[in-house]
C-alpha positions, 0 to 999 in steps of 0.5 A, spaced: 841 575 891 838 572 898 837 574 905 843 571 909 844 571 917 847 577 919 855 576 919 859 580 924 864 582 917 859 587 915 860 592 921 868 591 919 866 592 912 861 599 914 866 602 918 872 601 913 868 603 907 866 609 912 873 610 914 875 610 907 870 616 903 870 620 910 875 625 907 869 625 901 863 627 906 860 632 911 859 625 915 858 617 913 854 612 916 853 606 915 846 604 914 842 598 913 841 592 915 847 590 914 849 596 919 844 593 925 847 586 929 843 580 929 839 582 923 838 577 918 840 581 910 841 581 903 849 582 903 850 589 901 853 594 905 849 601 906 852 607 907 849 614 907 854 620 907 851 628 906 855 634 903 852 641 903 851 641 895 848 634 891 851 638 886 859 638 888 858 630 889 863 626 884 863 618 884 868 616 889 873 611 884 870 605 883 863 607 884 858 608 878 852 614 879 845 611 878 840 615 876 833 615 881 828 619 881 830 621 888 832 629 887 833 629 894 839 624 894 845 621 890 845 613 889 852 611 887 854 603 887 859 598 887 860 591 885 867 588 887 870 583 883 870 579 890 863 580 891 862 585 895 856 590 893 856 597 896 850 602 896 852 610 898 846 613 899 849 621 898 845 626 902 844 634 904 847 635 911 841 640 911 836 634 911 841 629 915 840 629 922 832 626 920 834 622 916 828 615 916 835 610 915 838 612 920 833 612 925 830 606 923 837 603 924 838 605 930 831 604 932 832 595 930 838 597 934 835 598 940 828 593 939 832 586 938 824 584 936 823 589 931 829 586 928 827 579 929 820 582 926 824 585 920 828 579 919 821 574 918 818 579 913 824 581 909 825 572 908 818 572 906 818 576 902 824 574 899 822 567 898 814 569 895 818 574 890 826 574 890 830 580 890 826 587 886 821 592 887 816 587 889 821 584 895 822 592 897 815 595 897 812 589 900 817 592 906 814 598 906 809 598 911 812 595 916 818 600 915 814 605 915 811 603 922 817 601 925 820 608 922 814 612 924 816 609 932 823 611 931 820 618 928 815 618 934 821 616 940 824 623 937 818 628 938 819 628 930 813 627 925 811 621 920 814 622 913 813 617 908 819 613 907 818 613 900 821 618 897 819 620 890 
């Protein structure tokens, strides 16, 4: 998988798949960044959703659990035979409205150069490593800068944006 140019189907495809599992959910988002307009990504779509209990979550039809080490969040994928690969982050409605995804999101948002800064490391990193965990922890301190912003314009603390 490689990092593309932002394609305008990915708000569609969020909203749709948003629109498809809201029944499921407290609340969906999409997340990611294929979520954030103008960001270059790798082509997965990104959604977050919370319940009141991790516990009552079952895998909406055509999504596979996979197990973490993130007691604090389901993690459940698809891969369609077109392609598509969508990631549902499942979280508490307890632990929502803090969440560092959607704050970073909404933080490249509002930051066209964040966005753009996010965008070279994420093609560096891509080209220097290809897609694995030394791609996604090479991220992480830029991540958790611009994720500390966000935090920060809110009057919420840093966290880690590592959860383990």
């Amino acid at each position: 998988m490689s990092i593309v140019e932002s394609d305008e189907r990915w708000s569609r495809l969020g909203a749709q798949w948003c629109t498809d599992l809201a029944d499921r959910f407290a609340v969906i988002e999409h997340i990611g960044s294929t979520a954030v307009p103008g960001l270059a990504a790798k082509p997965v779509i990104d959604l977050m959703a919370a319940v009141d209990d991790l516990a009552s979550v079952t895998a909406p039809p055509g999504f596979e659990v996979v197990p973490t080490d993130m007691p604090e969040r389901l993690f459940l994928r698809r891969s369609d035979p077109d392609g598509l690969v969508v990631h549902l982050h499942v979280v508490t409605v307890a632990s929502w409205p803090t969440r560092n995804e959607r704050l970073l999101r909404d933080h490249l948002r509002a930051h066209p150069a964040d966005r753009d800064r996010y965008a070279q490391v994420k093609r560096r990193l891509m080209a220097r490593h290809g897609p694995g965990d030394a791609y996604t922890r090479g991220k992480t301190e830029l991540i958790q800068e611009l994720t500390d912003r966000a935090r920060a314009e809110r009057g919420l603390p840093s966290v880690p944006v590592w959860e383990e």
